[in-house]
C-alpha positions as a printed Julia matrix, in Angstrom:
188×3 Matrix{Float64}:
 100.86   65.18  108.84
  99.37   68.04  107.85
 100.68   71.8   107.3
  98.6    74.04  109.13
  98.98   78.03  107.9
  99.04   79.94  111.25
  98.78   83.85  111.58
 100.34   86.13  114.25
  99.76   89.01  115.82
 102.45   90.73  117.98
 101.11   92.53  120.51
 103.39   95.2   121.25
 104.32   97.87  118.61
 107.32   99.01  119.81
 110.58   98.79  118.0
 112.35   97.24  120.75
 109.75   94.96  121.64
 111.01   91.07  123.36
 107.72   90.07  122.12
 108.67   90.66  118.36
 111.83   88.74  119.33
 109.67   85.88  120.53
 107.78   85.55  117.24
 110.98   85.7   115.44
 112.39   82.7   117.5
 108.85   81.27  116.99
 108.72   81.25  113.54
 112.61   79.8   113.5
 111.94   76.93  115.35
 108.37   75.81  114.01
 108.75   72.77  112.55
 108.71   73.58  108.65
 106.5    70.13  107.5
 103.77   71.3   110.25
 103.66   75.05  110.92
 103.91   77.87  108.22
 104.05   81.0   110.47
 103.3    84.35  109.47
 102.86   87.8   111.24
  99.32   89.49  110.55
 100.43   92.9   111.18
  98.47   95.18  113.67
 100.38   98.65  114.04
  98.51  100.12  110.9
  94.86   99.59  112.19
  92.31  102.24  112.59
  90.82  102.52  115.81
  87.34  100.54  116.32
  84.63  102.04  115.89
  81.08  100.86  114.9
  80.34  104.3   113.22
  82.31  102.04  110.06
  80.41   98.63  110.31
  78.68   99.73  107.51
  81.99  100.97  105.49
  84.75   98.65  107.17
  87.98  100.97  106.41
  90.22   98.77  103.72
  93.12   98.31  106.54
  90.35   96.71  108.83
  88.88   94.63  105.96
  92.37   93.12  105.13
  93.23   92.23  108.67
  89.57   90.28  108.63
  90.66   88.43  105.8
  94.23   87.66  106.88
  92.58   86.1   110.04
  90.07   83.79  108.0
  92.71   82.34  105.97
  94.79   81.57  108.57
  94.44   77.75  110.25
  95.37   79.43  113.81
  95.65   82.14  115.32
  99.03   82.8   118.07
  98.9    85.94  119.72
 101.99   86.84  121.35
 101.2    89.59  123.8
 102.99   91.69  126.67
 101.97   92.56  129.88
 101.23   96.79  130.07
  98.92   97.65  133.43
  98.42   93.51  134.53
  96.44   93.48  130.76
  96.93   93.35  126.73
  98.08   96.22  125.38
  95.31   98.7   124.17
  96.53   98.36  120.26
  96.63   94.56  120.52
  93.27   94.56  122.08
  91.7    97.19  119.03
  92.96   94.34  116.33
  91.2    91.88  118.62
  88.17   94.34  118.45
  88.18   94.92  115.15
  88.38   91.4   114.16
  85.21   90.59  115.92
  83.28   93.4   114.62
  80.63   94.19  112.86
  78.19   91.88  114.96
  77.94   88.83  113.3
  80.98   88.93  111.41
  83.42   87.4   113.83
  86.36   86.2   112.24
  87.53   84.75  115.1
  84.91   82.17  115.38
  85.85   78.67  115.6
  89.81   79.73  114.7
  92.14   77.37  117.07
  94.18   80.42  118.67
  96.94   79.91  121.14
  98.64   82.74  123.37
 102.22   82.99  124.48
 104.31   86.12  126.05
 107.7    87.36  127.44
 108.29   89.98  130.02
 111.35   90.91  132.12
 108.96   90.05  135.22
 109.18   86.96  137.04
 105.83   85.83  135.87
 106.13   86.49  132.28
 102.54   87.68  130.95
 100.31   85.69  133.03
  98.02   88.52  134.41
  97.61   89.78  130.38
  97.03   86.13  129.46
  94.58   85.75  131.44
  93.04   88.68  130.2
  93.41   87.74  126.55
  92.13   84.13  127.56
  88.95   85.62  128.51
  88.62   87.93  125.14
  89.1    84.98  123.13
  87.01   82.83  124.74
  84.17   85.46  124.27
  85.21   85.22  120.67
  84.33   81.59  119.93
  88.15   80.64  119.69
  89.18   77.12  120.56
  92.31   77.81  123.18
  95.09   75.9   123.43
  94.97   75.36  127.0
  98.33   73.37  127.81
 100.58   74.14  128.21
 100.97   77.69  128.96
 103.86   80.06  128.02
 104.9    82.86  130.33
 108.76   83.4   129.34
 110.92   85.5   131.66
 113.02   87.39  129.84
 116.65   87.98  130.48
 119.35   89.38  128.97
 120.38   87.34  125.73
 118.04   84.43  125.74
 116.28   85.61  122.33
 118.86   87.44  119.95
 117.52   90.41  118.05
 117.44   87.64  115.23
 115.01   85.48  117.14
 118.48   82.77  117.88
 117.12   81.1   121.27
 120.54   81.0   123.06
 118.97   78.52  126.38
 118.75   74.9   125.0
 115.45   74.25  127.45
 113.95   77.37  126.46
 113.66   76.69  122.74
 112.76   72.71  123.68
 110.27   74.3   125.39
 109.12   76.88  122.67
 109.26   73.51  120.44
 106.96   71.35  122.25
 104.65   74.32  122.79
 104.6    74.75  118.68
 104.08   71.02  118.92
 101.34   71.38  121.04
  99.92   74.29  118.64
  99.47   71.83  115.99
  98.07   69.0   117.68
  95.31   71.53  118.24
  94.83   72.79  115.44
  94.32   69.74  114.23
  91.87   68.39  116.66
  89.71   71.38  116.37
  89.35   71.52  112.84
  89.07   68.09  112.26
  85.64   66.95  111.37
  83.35   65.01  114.43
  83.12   61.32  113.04
């Protein structure tokens, strides 16, 4: 089976954030032989603008980069408003941009979130479904992840204290790689 290197972005940069806990119990229970997770960061990006197409500023130019070398793409966003949160939608932005320089073209992507709502991030997934389908970006479609937060299912540490929750994180990870693979495997 093959190791697929898959990037991150956490869409919330708040130092409290449940979503950074999710990644952390995301990248703890990916299976090691499939799934090499790693966070692209997003906190440090300059605002879009297409006054720099021409220049890209170095910070934008990196995050490019980190996306094209990455297998897949997770984002792991909140909900703010019933949407993604303005500085996860900026790296989004600035991934895509200049015109024709997309590096989110044909990259398998998969979304996931956690909220303390009932219905998890599905209004903001939806949102970020559409965003990256405009992008060219193979979704994993099923199954979805909306996790409910409560109080001491993901430790600080990213420890998933619910047996069914991190069975379920699992298969979803599973599901991740399956495809990954069957998007970037060649048409025979």
């Amino acid at each position: 089976m093959t190791t697929y290197n898959v990037g991150f972005l956490v869409g919330s940069i708040s130092s409290t954030s449940i979503n950074r806990r999710l990644s952390k119990a995301l990248v703890k229970l990916a299976p090691q032989a499939d799934l090499n997770l790693t966070e692209i960061p997003i906190a440090g990006l300059p605002f879009y603008s297409a006054d720099h197409d021409a220049a890209i500023p170095a910070e934008a130019a990196d995050f490019k980069r980190q996306i094209e070398a990455s297998d897949a793409i997770i984002v792991i966003t909140p909900e703010y408003n019933r949407s993604v949160p303005g500085v996860l939608k900026n790296a989004l932005d600035t991934a895509s941009r200049p015109w024709g320089q997309n590096s989110f073209a044909g990259k398998p992507s998969a979304v996931i979130g956690t909220s303390i709502g009932a219905i998890g991030t599905a209004v903001a997934q939806q949102h970020l479904r559409s965003i990256l389908s405009f992008l060219a970006s193979p979704e994993l479609a099923q199954p979805e992840a909306y996790l409910h937060m409560t109080e001491g299912l993901i430790t600080e540490d990213g420890e998933v204290t619910n047996e069914s929750t991190a069975e379920f994180l699992l298969s979803w990870l599973k599901a991740l790689h399956t495809h990954t693979a069957k998007t970037l495997s060649p048409v025979v």
